[in-house]
C-alpha positions as CSV (number, residue, x, y, z in Angstrom):
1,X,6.5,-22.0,3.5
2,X,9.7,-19.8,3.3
3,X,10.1,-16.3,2.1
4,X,10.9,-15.8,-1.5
5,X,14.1,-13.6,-1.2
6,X,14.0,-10.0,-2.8
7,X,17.3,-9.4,-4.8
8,X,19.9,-6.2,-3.3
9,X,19.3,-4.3,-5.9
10,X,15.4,-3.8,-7.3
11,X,13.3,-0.9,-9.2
12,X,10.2,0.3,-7.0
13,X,8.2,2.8,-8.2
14,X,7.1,5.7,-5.9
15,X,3.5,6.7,-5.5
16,X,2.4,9.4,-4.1
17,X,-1.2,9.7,-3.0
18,X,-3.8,11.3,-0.6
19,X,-6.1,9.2,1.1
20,X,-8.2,10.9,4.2
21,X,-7.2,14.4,4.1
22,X,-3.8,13.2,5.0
23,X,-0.8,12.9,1.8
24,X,1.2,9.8,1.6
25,X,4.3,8.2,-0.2
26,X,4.6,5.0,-1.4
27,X,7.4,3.0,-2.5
28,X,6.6,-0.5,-3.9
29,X,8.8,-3.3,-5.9
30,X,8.0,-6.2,-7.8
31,X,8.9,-9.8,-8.1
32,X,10.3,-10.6,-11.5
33,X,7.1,-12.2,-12.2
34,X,5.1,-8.8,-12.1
35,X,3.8,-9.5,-8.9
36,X,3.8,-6.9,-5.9
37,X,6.3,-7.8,-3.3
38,X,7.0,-5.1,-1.1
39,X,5.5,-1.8,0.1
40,X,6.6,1.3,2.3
41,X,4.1,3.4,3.2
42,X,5.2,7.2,4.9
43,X,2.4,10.0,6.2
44,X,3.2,13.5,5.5
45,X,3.3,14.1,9.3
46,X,6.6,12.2,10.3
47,X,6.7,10.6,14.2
48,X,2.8,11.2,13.9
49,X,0.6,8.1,14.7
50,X,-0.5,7.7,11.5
51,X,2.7,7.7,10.1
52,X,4.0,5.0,12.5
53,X,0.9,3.1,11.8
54,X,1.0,3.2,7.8
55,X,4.6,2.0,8.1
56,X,3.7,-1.0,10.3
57,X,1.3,-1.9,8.1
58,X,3.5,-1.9,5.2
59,X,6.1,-4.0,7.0
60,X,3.6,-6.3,7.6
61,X,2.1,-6.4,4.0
62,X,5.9,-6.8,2.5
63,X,6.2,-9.9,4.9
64,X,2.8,-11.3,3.8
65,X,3.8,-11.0,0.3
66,X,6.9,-12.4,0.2
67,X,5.8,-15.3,1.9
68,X,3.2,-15.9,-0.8
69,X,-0.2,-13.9,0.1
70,X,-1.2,-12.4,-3.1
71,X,-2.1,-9.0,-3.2
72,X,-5.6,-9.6,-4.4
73,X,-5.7,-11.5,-1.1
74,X,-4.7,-8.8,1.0
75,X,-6.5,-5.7,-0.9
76,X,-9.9,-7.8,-0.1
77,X,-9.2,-8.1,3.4
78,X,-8.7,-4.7,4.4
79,X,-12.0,-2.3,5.3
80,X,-13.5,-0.9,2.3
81,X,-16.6,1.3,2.3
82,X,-20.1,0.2,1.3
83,X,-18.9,2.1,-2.2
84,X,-16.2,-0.2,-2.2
85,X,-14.0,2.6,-1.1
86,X,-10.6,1.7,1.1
87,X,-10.7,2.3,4.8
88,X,-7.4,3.1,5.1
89,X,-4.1,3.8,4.0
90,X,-2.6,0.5,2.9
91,X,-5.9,-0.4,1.3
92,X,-5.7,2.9,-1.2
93,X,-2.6,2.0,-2.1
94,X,-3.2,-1.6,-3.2
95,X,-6.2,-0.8,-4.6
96,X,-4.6,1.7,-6.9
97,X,-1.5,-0.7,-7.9
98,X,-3.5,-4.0,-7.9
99,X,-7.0,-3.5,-8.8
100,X,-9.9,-1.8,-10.0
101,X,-11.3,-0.9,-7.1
102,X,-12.2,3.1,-6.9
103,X,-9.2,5.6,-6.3
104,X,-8.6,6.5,-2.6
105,X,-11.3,9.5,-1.3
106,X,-10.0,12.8,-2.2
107,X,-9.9,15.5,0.2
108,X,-11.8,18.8,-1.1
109,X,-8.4,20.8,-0.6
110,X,-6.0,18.4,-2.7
111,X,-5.2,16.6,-5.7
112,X,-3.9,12.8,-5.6
């Protein structure tokens, strides 16, 4: 399978979100069909692990997508909760874009 090529110039939309006590921004695009096909993914703490590690995880979801994995594919793959809650990071994020999942965990000091 070969990568469906993204075109130079794209709208993405930026989210920005709080998942684990810890504020992120997210920057995603679509496919002209509507369908997700690439994420970035920055912590509020820059050069911090989780920052690095949210990052590499979008990388890794962009490349997924764009060689065909749909985001329902991926969102159900990543850790979720017994409450159907996302794990992690990249999880929030899809499950607030792609699905009807629940909204990431609020921490009790911030909005979303």
């Amino acid at each position: 399978m070969s990568r469906a090529p993204l075109p130079s110039r794209r709208t993405s939309e930026i989210i920005d979100f709080q998942h684990d006590s810890l504020r992120y921004t997210a920057s995603i695009s679509r496919f002209d069909n509507g369908h997700l096909a690439e994420v970035f993914l920055d912590a509020e703490k820059v050069g911090a692990a989780a920052s690095v590690i949210a990052r590499d995880l979008a990388v890794t979801a962009s490349l997924a997508l764009q060689y065909g994995c749909p985001a329902t594919v991926l969102r159900k793959a990543l850790t979720h909760d017994a409450r159907g809650i996302a794990a992690g990071p990249l999880g929030a994020l899809l499950d607030l874009v792609e699905g009807s999942m629940p909204a990431p965990r609020q921490s009790d000091g911030g909005e979303a």
